[in-house]
C-alpha positions as CSV (number, residue, x, y, z in Angstrom):
1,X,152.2,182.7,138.6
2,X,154.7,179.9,138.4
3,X,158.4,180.0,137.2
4,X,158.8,177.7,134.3
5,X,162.4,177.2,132.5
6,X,162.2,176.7,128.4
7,X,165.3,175.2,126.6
8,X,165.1,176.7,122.8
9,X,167.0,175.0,120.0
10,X,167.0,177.5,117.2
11,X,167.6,177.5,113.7
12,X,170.2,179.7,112.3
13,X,172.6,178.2,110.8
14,X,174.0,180.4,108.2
15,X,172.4,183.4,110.0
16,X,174.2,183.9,113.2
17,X,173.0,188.3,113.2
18,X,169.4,186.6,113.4
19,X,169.7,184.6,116.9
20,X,169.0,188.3,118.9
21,X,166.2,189.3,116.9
22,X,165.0,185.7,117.3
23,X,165.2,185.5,121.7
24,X,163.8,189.3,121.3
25,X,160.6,187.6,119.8
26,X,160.6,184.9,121.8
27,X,160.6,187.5,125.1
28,X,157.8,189.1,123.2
29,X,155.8,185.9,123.0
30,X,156.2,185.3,126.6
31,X,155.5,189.0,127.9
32,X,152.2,188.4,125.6
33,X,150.9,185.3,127.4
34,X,151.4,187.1,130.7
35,X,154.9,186.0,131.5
36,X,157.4,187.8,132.7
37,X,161.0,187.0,131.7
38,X,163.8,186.7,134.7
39,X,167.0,185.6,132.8
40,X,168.0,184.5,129.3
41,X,171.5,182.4,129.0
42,X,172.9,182.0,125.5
43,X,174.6,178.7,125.8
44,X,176.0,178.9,121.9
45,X,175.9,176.3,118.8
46,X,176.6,172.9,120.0
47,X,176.3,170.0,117.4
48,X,173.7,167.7,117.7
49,X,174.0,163.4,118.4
50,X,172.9,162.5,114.9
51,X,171.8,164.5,112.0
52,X,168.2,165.5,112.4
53,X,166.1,167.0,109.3
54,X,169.2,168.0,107.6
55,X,170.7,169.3,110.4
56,X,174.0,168.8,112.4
57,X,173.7,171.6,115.1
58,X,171.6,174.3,116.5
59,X,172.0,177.3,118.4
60,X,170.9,176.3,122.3
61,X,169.0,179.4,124.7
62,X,168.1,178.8,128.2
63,X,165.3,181.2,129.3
64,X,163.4,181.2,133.1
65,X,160.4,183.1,133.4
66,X,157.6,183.7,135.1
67,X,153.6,182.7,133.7
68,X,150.3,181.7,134.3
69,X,149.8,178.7,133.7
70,X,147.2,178.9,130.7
71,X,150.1,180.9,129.1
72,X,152.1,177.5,128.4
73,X,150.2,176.2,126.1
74,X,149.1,179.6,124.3
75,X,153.2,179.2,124.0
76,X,153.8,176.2,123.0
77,X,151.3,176.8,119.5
78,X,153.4,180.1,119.0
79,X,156.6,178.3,119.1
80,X,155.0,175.2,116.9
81,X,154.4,177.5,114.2
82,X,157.9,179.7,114.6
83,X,160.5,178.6,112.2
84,X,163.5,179.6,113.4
85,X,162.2,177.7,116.6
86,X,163.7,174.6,115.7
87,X,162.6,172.9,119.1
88,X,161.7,173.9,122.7
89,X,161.2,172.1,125.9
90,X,159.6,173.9,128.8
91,X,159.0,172.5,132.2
92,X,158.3,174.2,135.6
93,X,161.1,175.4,137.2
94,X,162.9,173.0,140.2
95,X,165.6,174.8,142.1
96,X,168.4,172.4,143.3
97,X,167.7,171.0,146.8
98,X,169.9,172.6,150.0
99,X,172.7,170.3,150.9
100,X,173.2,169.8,154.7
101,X,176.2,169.4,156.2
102,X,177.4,165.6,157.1
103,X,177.2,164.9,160.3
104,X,180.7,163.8,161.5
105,X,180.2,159.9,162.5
106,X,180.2,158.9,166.0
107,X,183.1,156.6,167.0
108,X,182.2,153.4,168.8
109,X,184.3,153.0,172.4
C-alpha cells in the first residue's frame, strides 16, 4: 500500500456541527477502499482568492493515509458525488528531503 495525502475543501458554511460528521465519513470512505487513515489535521475556514459558485470560503482538512492504489479512484467517484465535499486533491505522499549539514568552506592559503 502507498501513503497518499488528500487536501478536502468542504462545504459547511452555515453548518459548522456538520464538519465532524463530514471527516467521519470521509474516514469511512477510505477504510472502505482498503485505506487505512494515519492522521487528520483540521486546518479551519480560510476564505478563498475569488468567489467560486457562490462561495467565499470553505472549511480546509488535511488527511494522510494509507491505500491500494485501485482505491484512489474508487475515491475520487465517492467524493465527486459527496456534497458537502466541495473539492479534494489527493496525491501520493512526498516526505521533505533530509538536509545535510554545510560543509564549512575550505580557506585558500
Amino acid at each position: 500500500m502507498k501513503k497518499y495525502e488528500a487536501l478536502f475543501i468542504l462545504d459547511v458554511v452555515g453548518r459548522e456541527d456538520a464538519e465532524k460528521d463530514i471527516i467521519d465519513r470521509i474516514e469511512k470512505d477510505i477504510e472502505q477502499a482498503g485505506g487505512k487513515v494515519e492522521t487528520v489535521q483540521k486546518m479551519g475556514q480560510k476564505p478563498f482568492a475569488r468567489t467560486t459558485s457562490k462561495r467565499s470560503a470553505g472549511h480546509y482538512v488535511n488527511v494522510i493515509f494509507h491505500a491500494p492504489a485501485p482505491a484512489i479512484a474508487a475515491l475520487d467517484v465517492k467524493f465527486h458525488l459527496d456534497a458537502d465535499v466541495f473539492r479534494w486533491h489527493m496525491t501520493e505522499f512526498v516526505p521533505e528531503p533530509v538536509r545535510k549539514p554545510r560543509r564549512e568552506p575550505v580557506e585558500a592559503k
